[in-house]
C-alpha positions in Angstrom: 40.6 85.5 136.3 44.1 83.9 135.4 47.2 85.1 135.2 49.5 85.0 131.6 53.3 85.4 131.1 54.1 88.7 129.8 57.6 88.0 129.8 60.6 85.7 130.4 63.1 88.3 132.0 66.8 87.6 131.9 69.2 89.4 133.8 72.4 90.6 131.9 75.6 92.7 132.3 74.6 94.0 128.7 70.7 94.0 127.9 70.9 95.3 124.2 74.3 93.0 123.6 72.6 90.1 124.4 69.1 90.9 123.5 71.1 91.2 120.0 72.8 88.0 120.5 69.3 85.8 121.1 67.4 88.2 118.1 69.6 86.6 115.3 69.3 83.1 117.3 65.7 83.4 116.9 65.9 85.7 114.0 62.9 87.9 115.7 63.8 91.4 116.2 64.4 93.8 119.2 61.8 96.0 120.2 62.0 99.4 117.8 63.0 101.3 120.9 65.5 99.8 122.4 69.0 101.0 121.9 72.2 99.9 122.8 72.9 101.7 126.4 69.3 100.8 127.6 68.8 99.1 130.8 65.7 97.1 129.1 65.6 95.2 125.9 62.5 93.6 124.6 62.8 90.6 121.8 59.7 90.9 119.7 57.3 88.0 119.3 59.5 85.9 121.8 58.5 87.5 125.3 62.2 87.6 126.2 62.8 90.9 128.3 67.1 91.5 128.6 67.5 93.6 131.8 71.2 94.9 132.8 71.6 94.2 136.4 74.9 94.8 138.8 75.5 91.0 139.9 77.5 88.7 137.8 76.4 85.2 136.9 77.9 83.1 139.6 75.5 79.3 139.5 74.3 77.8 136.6 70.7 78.9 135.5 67.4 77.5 137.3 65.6 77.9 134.5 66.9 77.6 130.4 65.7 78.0 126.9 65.4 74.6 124.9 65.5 75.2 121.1 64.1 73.2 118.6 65.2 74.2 114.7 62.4 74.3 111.9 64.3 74.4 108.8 67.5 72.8 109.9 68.7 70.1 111.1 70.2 69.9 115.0 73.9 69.8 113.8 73.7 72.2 111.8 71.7 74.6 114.1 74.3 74.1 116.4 77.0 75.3 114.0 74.9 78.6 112.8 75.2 79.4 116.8 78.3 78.6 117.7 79.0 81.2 114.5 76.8 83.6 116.2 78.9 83.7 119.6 77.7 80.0 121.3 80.2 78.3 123.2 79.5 74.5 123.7 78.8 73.6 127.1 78.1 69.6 127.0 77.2 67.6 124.3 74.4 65.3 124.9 73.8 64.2 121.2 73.7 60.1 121.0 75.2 57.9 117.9 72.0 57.2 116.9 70.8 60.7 116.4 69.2 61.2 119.8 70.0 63.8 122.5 71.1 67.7 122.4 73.7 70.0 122.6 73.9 72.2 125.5 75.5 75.7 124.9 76.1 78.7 126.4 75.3 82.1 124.7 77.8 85.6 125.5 77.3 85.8 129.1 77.4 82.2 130.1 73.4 81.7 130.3 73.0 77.7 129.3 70.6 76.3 126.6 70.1 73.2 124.7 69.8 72.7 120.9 67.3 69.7 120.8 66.0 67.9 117.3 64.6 69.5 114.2 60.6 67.8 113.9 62.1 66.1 110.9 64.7 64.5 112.9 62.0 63.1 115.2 60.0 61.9 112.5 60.9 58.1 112.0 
């Protein structure tokens, strides 16, 4: 028998803050149990598990999300999150409409914004 991912944990200073943050950038909600307060906060459909932990962030993430938008366009993807509480990390995005951004959510965790399917499409 194999193994299967239950969950993608990421460690936090505030589980249910940014739990919240990633449910509207995925607009999936938080588990029906979880609180703010709670040590463990579990994005529904997603697999993303938000656990408070004592260390700080100190070196960029080994591993990141990569988001791709389905009923907007890169740019404007981008924009919605930076609304949301994004900051912009690096922007990868080429003149010709290639590329990503790379941002950072609340507590400094990096991800990229990459191109809608219809932006692929030639």
């Amino acid at each position: 028998m194999t193994s299967t991912i239950r969950h993608i944990t990421v460690d936090s200073a505030d589980a249910h803050a940014l739990a919240t943050f990633w449910s509207r950038v995925l607009d999936l909600p938080v588990h029906e149990d979880d609180r703010p307060g709670d040590e463990e906060v579990l994005i529904e459909g997603a697999g993303l598990l938000f656990v408070t932990v004592p260390d700080a962030k100190t070196v960029k993430n080994p591993v990141h999300l990569d988001l791709q938008p389905q009923d907007r366009t890169r740019d404007a993807e981008v924009e919605r999150l930076l609304t949301l509480g994004a900051t912009p990390v690096g922007d990868r995005r080429g003149e010709d409409g290639t590329g990503w951004a790379v941002l950072a959510d609340p507590e400094g965790n990096e991800f990229c914004v990459e191109r809608s399917a219809g932006e692929r499409t030639p």
